[in-house]
Each structure stands twice: as structure tokens, then as C-alpha cells.
N, C-alpha and C positions, 0 to 999 in steps of 0.2 A: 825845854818844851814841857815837863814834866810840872816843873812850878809854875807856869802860863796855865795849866790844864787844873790846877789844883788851888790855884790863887780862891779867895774867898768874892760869892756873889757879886756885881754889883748892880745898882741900883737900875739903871737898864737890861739888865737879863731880863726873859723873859720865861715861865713856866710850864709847859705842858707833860701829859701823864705822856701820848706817844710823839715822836717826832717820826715820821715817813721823809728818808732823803729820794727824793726823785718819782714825778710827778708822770711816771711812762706807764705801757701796761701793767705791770705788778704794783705801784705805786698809787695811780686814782683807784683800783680796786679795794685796795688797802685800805685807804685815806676813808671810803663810803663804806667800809665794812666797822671798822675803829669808831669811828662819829656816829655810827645809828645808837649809840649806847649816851645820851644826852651827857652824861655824867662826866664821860672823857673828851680832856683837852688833847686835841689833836693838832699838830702843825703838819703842813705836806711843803713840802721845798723843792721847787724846778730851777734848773741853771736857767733853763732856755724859756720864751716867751709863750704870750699868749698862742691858743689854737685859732686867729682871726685872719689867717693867710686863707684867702681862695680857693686857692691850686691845693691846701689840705681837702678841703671836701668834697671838691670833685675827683671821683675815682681816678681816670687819667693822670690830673697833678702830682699824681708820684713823680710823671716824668720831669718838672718840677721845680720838686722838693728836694729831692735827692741830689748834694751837690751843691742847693744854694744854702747861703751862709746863715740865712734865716731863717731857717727849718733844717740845717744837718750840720755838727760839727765839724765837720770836713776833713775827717780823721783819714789819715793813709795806714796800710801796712809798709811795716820796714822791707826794702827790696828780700823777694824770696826765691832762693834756691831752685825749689821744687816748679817755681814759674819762671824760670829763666830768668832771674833777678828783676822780674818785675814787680811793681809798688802798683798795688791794689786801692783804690776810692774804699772808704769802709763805712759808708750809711749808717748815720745813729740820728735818732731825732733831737731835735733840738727845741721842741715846744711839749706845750703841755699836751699828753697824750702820748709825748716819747715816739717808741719807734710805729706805733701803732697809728703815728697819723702821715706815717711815711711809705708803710710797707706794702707789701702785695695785695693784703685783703683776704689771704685766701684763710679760712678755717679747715685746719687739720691739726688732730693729736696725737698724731705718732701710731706704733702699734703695742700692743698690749705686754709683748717681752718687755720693751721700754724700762713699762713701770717696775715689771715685775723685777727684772734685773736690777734697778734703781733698788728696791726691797732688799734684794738680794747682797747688795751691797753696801746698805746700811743699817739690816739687819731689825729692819721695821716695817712691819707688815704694810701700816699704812701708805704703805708707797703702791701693794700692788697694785695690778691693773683695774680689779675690782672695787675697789676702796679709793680710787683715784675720780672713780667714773661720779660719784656721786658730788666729787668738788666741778668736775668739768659741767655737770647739768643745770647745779644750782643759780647760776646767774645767765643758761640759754636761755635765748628765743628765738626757736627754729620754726622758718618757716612754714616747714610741711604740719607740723600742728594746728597754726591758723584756721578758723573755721572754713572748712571746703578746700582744706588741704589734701594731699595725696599720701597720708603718710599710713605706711601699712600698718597691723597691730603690733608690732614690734618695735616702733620707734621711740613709743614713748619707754622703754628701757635704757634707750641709749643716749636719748636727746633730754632737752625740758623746752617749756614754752611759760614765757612771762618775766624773765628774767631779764637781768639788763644788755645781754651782749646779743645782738641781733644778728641770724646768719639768714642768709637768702639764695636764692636761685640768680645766677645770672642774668640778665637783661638782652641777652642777643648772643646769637649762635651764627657759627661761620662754616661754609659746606663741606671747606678745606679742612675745616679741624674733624669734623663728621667723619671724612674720609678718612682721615688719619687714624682717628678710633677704631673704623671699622679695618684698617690697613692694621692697628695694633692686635685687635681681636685675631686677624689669621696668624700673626708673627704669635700666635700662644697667651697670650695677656686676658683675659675676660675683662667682661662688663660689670661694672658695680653701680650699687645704686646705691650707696656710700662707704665714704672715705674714712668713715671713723665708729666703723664698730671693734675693733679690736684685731682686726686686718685690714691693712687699706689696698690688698693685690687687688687690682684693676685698672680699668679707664674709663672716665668719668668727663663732664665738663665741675670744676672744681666749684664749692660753696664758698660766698665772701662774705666777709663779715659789712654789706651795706644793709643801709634804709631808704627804701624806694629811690632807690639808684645815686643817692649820698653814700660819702664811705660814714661806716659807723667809728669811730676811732673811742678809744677808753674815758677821754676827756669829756665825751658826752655823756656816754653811759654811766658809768658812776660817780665824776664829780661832778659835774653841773646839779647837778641833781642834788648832793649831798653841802654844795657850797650854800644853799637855805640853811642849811644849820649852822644856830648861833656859834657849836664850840667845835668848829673845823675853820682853822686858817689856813690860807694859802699864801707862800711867798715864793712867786714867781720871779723872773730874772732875777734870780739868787743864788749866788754861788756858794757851796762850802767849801771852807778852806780846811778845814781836819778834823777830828772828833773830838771830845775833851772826855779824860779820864778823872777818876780816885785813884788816886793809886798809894793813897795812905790808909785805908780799909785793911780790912784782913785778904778782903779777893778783889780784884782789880773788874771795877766796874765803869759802864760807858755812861756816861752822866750828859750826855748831850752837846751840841756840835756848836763851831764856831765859822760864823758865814759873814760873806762879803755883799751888802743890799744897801743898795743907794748910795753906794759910795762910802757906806760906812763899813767898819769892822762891827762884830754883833757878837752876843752869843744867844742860846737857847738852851735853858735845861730842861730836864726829861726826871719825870718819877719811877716812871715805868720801863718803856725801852723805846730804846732808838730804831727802827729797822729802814734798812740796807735797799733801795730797790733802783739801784743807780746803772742797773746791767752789767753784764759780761765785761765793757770794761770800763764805766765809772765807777761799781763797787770797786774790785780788787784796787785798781788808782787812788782812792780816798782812802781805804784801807792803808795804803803802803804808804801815803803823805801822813797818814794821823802813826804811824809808828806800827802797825799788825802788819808782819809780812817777813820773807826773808831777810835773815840777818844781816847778811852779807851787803845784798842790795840796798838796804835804808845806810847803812854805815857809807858805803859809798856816793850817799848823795849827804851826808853829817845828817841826818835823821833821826831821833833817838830813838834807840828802841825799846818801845812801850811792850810788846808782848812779841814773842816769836813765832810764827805759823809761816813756815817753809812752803805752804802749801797756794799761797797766795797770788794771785797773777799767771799761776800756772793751770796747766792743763785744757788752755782754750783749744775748743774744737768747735768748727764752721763745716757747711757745705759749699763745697766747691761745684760749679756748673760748669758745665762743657757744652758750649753752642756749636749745634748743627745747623746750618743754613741750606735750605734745597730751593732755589729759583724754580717757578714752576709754570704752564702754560696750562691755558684756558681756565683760569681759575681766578675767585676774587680776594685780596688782599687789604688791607689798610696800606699799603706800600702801592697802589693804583688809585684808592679811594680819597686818599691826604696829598696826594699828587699834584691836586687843582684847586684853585680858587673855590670853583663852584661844589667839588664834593668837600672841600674844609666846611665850607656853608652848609650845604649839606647836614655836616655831620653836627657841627654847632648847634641847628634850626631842630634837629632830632632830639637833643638833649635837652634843649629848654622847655621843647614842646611836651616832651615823652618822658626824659631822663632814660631815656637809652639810646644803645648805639656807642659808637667809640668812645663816645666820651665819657662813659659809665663803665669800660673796658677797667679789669686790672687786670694787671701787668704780663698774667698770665692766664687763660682759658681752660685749656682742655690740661689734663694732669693722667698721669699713667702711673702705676707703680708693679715691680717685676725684678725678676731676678739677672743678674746682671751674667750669670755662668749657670749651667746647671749644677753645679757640685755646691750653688750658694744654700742652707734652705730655707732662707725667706726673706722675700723681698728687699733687698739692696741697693737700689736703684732708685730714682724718682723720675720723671719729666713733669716739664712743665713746657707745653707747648702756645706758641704766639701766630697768629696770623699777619706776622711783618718781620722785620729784619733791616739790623743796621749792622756798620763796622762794629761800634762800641757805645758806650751808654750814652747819652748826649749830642752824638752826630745824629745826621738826619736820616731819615729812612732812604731803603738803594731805591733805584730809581726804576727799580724791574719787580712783576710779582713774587713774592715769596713768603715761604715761611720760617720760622726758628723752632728748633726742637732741643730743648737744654735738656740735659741729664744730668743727675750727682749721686756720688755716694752717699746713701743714708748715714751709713756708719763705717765713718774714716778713723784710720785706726794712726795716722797723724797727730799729734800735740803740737800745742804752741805757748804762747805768754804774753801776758801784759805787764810791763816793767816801765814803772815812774822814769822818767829821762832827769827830773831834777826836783825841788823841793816849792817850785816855784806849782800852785795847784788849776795854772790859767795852762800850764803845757801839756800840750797832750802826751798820754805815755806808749812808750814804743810798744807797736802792737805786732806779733811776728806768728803767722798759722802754720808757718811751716808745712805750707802744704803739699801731698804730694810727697811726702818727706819718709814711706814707710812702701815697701814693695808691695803688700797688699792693695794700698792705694792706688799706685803705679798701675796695680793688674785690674782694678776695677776698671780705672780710667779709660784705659785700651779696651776692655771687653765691652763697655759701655758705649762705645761708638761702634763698636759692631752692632751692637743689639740697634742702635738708631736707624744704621744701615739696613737692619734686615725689614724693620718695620716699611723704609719707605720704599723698600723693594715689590711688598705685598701688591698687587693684582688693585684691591680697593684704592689704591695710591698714584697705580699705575696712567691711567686717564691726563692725570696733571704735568708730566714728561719729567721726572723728578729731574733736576741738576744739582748736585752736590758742589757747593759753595765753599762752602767749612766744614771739614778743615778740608774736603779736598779728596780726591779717589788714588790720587799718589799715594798718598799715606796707608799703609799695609800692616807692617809689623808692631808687635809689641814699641818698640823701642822709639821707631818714627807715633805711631799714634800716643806716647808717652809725653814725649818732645812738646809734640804738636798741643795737647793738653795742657802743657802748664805755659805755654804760646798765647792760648785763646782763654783759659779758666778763670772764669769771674767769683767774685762769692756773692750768696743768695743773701750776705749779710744774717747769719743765724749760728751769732757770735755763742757760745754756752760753756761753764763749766769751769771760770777761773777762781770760784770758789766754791769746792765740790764739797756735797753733804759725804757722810762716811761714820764707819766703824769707828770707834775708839783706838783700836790697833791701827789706824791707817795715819800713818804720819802728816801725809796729805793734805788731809781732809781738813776743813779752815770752818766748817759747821757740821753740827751734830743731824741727825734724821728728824730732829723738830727746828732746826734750822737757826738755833743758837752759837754763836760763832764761840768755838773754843776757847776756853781761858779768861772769857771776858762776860761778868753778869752785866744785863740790860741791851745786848746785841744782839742784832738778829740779821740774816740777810734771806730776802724773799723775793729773788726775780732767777732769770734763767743761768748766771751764774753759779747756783748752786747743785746743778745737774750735774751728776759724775761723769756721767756717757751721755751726748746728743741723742736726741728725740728723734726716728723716723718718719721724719717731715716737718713741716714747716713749724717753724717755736714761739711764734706769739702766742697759741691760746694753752699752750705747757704752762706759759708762763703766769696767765692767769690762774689755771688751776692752783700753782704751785702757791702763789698770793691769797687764792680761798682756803687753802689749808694753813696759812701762817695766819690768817684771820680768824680761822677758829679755833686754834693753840691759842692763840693771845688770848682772846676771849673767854676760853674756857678756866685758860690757866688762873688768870687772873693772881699774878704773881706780882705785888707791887711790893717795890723796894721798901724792906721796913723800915730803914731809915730815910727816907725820900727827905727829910727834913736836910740831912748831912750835905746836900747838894747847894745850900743855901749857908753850909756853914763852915767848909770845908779852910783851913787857913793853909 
């Protein structure tokens, strides 16, 4: 591999100062942040195809997209323990825009410990919470700014307006969710009137990242836009097959990747640096095929090993959900509304006319956040609440009104791993959350469907006759509500962390706190893999942030290889 990687130019290579592998949230930001500087040659690289699927833009087509082969990789988890050996659907997107033209929609960034602990733990300020906020504004456009907006004198501290990521207010409210909020408010939870000032404790109907009832996905916002410019290429349906090294230098440098497009074998070189934005788990996978990764694991697939970082593939951490279902009377659902011919029409005839209504719905509406114990002290918990209910992802809605009330742990104290199954880079690699897998968990689990229970006990809830569906009013103790958890627990798909930033001292750690991957000059990795601990709450626009801060390191540094010529002459 080492001489394949080091062989000299040839005459079809191709040149650029940065290469961007993966064209998902972290990746189009990159790609528009890189290219506004006329002078840099940029390539951006998508496995998956165009964003010209339907069912991406309309908010609903998650239902979808997720699952089908043309918009999601179709990635499983390996049978897990902690869920009763069950193999988990693992949502990744498969087109340009990544997971962002698949996901929820919803805008949230965790809460302020987050960063600060992120700081804390690699021992660079700029992680905290404060010094983060100003990468999160820079590319907002929040709606309450708008002229003859609502937004108090305080918003513009914590928002921006003009920028390319578009967040908005929902498009329709349902009376059951109403209730439910104010059912949360007496169970102890207050009211917020946002989710992302550096506490998100409340209940809320959640902000999505749409445009006038389109979902906004990354691919619009900052590539389309930046694909006018002469020196940003894009090669879509393109795969890479591994990175290519120097490794006859004095320090072992990434000189640019080698891809599979059209049929052909290719390569690209790079002057400046390669960055990594293939997620939680296509980085650490092309990492462990190009040779960076535990030793042990590349030997057992005959892999060479180019550089050693133990720390690779590991330490994935996901939120897990736990669906409560309550069957309810005298109340409206989309599970009565999607029932008939004439309300599908209905709903259809709303959207084209209005662009609201169900089908501008994401996936989830109203959102809580609270403490799952009192002995927690700060918010541990999430919901995301639906106005429907089915068995599992893809069946059809029941056939009675209802609602879904999911919960997760924000911060599961669980690990898991993404390990290459073999050398061949078209197989997916065994993904394992193990979740569930740590008695903290365990105890969240269980307390967390009490706290669901007390909410739809409250008086404001009471009117709709709650029926407890799932898991069920049998289920009592720790142990049974434990069971029953990893029975029914889905993931929110909010894969993070299999290539965590860190200290120097931390063996671990596979990038530095400006997100240079150890060992190796001209690497970088800048998506949500590099999170040491999960974000409380949802991690698409973390992952943004984390991509405006690797944008303006690159930028600023302006660190080009001073041999760049060595790339063209290497024998």
C-alpha cells in the first residue's frame, strides 16, 4: 500500500489546494467556506447522488427517505445486547446534503456545559460555550429577526439573521400536543421560548431548519450557491477508496485520496489539506481502510499500517428513544386524519395550496427537555413528541387516535465502535452502540418512562382518556421497564464521537482541539465524529458549528505545505 501511495504523479491526477471528502452537513459548509477565497482550488467528494429526490424537500419525505436505497445507506447496527439482540436501521444519508436532507429538521445545540466540557477536555478555550456561539450565528437566519418579527431584545445575542442556514417556526399546531405541553408544565417542566440559549429546560413546539414549508437541507444553503464558483468542483457519486500518504518525508503527510468515479480508479492530490467530513461513521471507516486506526484491527483485515491511532472507530455515542404510545379519545390525530381517501386529499390540497399541514410536519413537533431524577442536576432527558403512532418505522399508522411521546438520554454514558468488517471500501463496517450497555443508562431508561407516565397523568391530559399503549402499565420495576427499553429503543440516529478531539495525554484522541488528526500533517476531520461527549440534543447544527470553526482555522492558518511541489514528484 505504502508504494501505491508514494508511487510518482501521473498524468491524470488531478490538483487542488483543499479536498473536502463528504458532501453532508459539515462538508457543503466547508466546501462554501474554502471556495469564497477565488485563489483556492477546492474539490468536495459525495459517495451518494444528487439532492433531486422529491420526498428530500418535502418536510414529511423523511418518511421516505429513510430506508430507501437512494437517499440512505442502509447501514444496520450489529445485533445489540443492551436491546435484546436486536439490529437497529442506522439512517445516513446518501445524497448531497448528507444526513441533513434526511433528518428531523429540528434546530437545536445542545446546552452550554456541552461546549464547555468539550473545552475542558481539550484544554482549549475555544470550544466554550461562549466562543462557540459566535460560529453557531454566523451562517443563521432566524426567523424571529425578520422584519415584523417577534423576537425580544435579546435575541439578537444568541441568533443571527442573513446567513445561510434558515430556521423557522412550524407551519401548524395540534391541540393534543398544546395539551400535552401544558400536561408537561404541571408535571414541573416550564415553558420556554427557546431551545438554544445555553439552557434548553422546557417545552416548546421545536424550530426547523425549513423555508416556507420546504425543508432547508445544507446542499442548498451553501453549495448551490458556491457551485457558481469557477474553483469549487464537485464529484458526486464518487467514492473514495483510501487516502494516499508521503511517507518518505521526514513527517508523514496526507497528500490526497484515491476514488472510484465513472468506473474508473482516479486519484486527487492536495497542497494544502485534505478534511475528513464523512461523519461518525464514514470518517473513522476510510480512516481504518487508508491504514490510521487500531493496529490490531487493520492487521486483521492485511491492511497496512500507515500510522497507529487506537482511538479510531471508537467511542461512538447515539441517543437512544424510548416510545410511549397513549391511544387517546375525543382528540385529533394524523392517525384519523391519514385514515381516508378524502382527509389524504385533504392534506395533499393544504400543502400545495399553503405548504402547510402534514405534509410540512417534521418528524417531530412539540419537544420537552427535564430532568429525568431529581438527584440529576441538569437536564438529562429529551422528548420529542408526535401527534401519531405506529408499531415501528415504515408500518402504517394504528388504526385508532393517538399520540407518541419518545424520550432519550442526552448523555449516555454507553460506548460503542465502528470497525471496517474487511478491506473491500463498498462494505459497510460493523457498527455496534452498545447500547444500554452501562447501569447509568439502564437507570435513566426506567426513570424516563416514569417521568412520561407522570406527564400524561396531569389533569391538562386528562380530557383525552390517556391509554398507555407502550410499553404498557404492566411494566413497573426497574428491571421490567429496563427489559422493555431495549425491546422498543430506536436511535434518533445522532451517531458522534468515533473520532474524538482531545488533550495530548489522551491516548484516545485521533484529533487535536483544531481538529488535526494526530500524526499525520495535511488532515483534518470536521464533522460530528470529533465530539468527545454527545451534544444535549439533536447534532446536526453542532455539526455545523464545528465545520465553521474548521473553516476559519484553515483560513486563517493558511498553512500550505512548503513542499506542495513534492506531491508531483514523490518516486
Amino acid at each position: 500500500m505504502t508504494q501505491q501511495q508514494s508511487k510518482a504523479a501521473s498524468d491524470t491526477d488531478l490538483a487542488f489546494d483543499y479536498i473536502v471528502v463528504g458532501a453532508g452537513t459539515a462538508g457543503c459548509l466547508l466546501a462554501n467556506r474554502l471556495s469564497a477565497n477565488p485563489n483556492h482550488r477546492v474539490l468536495l467528494i459525495e459517495a451518494g447522488g444528487r439532492d433531486n429526490y422529491h420526498w428530500i424537500h418535502i418536510p414529511v419525505g423523511y418518511l421516505y427517505c429513510i430506508n430507501n436505497p437512494r437517499t440512505d445507506w442502509l447501514f444496520r447496527t450489529e445485533p445489540d445486547k443492551g436491546l435484546n439482540g436486536r439490529s437497529l436501521i442506522y439512517p445516513r444519508g446518501k445524497t448531497l446534503g448528507g444526513c441533513s436532507s434526511i433528518n428531523g429538521m429540528i434546530y437545536m445545540r445542545g446546552q452550554a456545559r456541552d461546549y464547555d466540557h468539550w473545552a475542558e477536555l481539550t484544554g482549549d478555550a475555544a470550544w466554550q460555550w461562549e466562543n462557540c456561539l459566535p460560529d453557531f450565528i454566523k451562517h443563521e437566519d432566524h426567523y424571529r429577526l425578520d422584519a415584523g418579527g417577534d423576537a425580544d431584545p435579546h435575541h439578537q445575542d444568541f441568533h443571527g439573521h442573513g446567513g445561510e442556514w434558515r430556521i423557522e417556526k412550524q407551519r401548524l399546531k395540534w391541540q393534543v400536543l398544546d395539551d400535552f405541553a401544558e400536561a408537561a408544565v404541571q408535571a414541573g417542566i416550564p415553558r420556554t421560548e427557546d431551545f438554544n440559549r445555553g439552557s434548553n429546560e422546557g417545552v416548546a413546539y421545536f424550530e426547523v431548519n425549513q423555508r416556507s414549508g420546504w425543508r432547508w437541507n445544507t446542499a442548498k444553503a451553501f453549495l448551490r450557491p458556491a457551485l457558481k464558483r469557477d474553483n469549487l468542483t464537485l464529484w458526486h457519486s464518487t467514492q473514495v477508496n483510501r487516502l494516499l500518504f508521503d511517507t518518505q518525508g521526514k513527517a508523514l503527510r496526507c497528500i490526497g485520496v484515491e476514488v472510484e468515479r465513472n468506473g474508473n480508479t482516479q486519484r486527487a492530490l492536495v497542497s494544502k489539506d485534505v478534511v475528513l467530513c464523512a461523519g461518525a461513521i464514514g470518517t473513522p471507516h476510510l480512516l481504518q481502510l487508508s491504514g490510521v486506526g487500531p493496529k490490531e484491527l487493520l492487521k486483521e483485515h492485511a491492511i497496512e499500517v500507515v500510522h497507529e491511532l487506537p482511538g479510531v472507530g471508537e467511542n461512538l455515542q447515539d441517543h437512544l428513544q424510548i416510545r410511549s404510545i397513549y391511544k387517546i379519545a375525543n382528540g385529533k390525530t394524523l392517525n384519523a386524519i391519514a385514515s381516508t381517501l378524502l382527509g389524504k386529499a385533504g392534506i395533499g390540497w393544504e400543502y400545495l395550496m399553503k405548504r402547510s399541514g402534514p405534509m410540512s410536519m417534521a418528524p417531530s413537533q412539540l419537544g420537552a427537555f427535564t430532568r429525568s431524577s431529581a438527584e440529576q442536576r441538569y437536564p438529562n432527558i429529551q422528548y420529542h413528541v408526535q401527534p401519531l403512532s405506529l408499531e415501528a418505522f415504515g408500518q402504517p399508522l394504528h388504526p385508532y387516535p393517538a399520540i407518541t411521546a419518545s424520550v432519550c438520554n442526552l448523555n449516555p454514558t454507553s460506548r460503542g465502535t465502528v470497525r471496517l468488517k474487511s478491506s473491500d471500501p463498498r462494505q459497510a463496517p460493523a457498527i455496534s452502540p452498545n447500547y444500554l450497555s452501562s447501569p447509568e443508562d439502564r437507570k435513566v431508561a426506567a426513570d424516563s418512562l416514569r417521568v412520561t407516565r407522570r406527564i400524561a397523568e396531569q389533569p391538562a391530559f386528562a380530557k383525552y382518556a390517556p391509554e398507555e399503549m407502550k410499553p404498557g402499565v404492566e411494566y413497573q420495576t426497574d428491571d421490567e421497564l429496563t427489559r422493555l427499553a431495549g425491546d422498543i429503543g430506536t436511535t434518533i440516529f445522532h451517531p458522534v464521537g468515533t473520532a474524538k478531539m482531545g488533550r495530548e495525554d489522551d491516548a484516545m484522541a485521533v484529533v487535536d482541539s483544531r481538529l488535526r488528526v494526530r500524526g499525520i500533517h495535511g488532515l483534518r476531520v470536521a464533522d460530528a465524529s470529533i465530539m468527545p461527549t454527545i451534544t444535549s440534543g439533536n447534532t446536526n447544527s453542532p455539526t455545523l458549528m464545528i465545520a465553521e470553526k474548521a473553516a476559519g482555522w484553515l483560513l486563517t492558518e493558511q498553512a500550505p505545505f512548503a513542499e506542495s511541489a513534492r506531491a508531483h514528484e514523490l518516486a
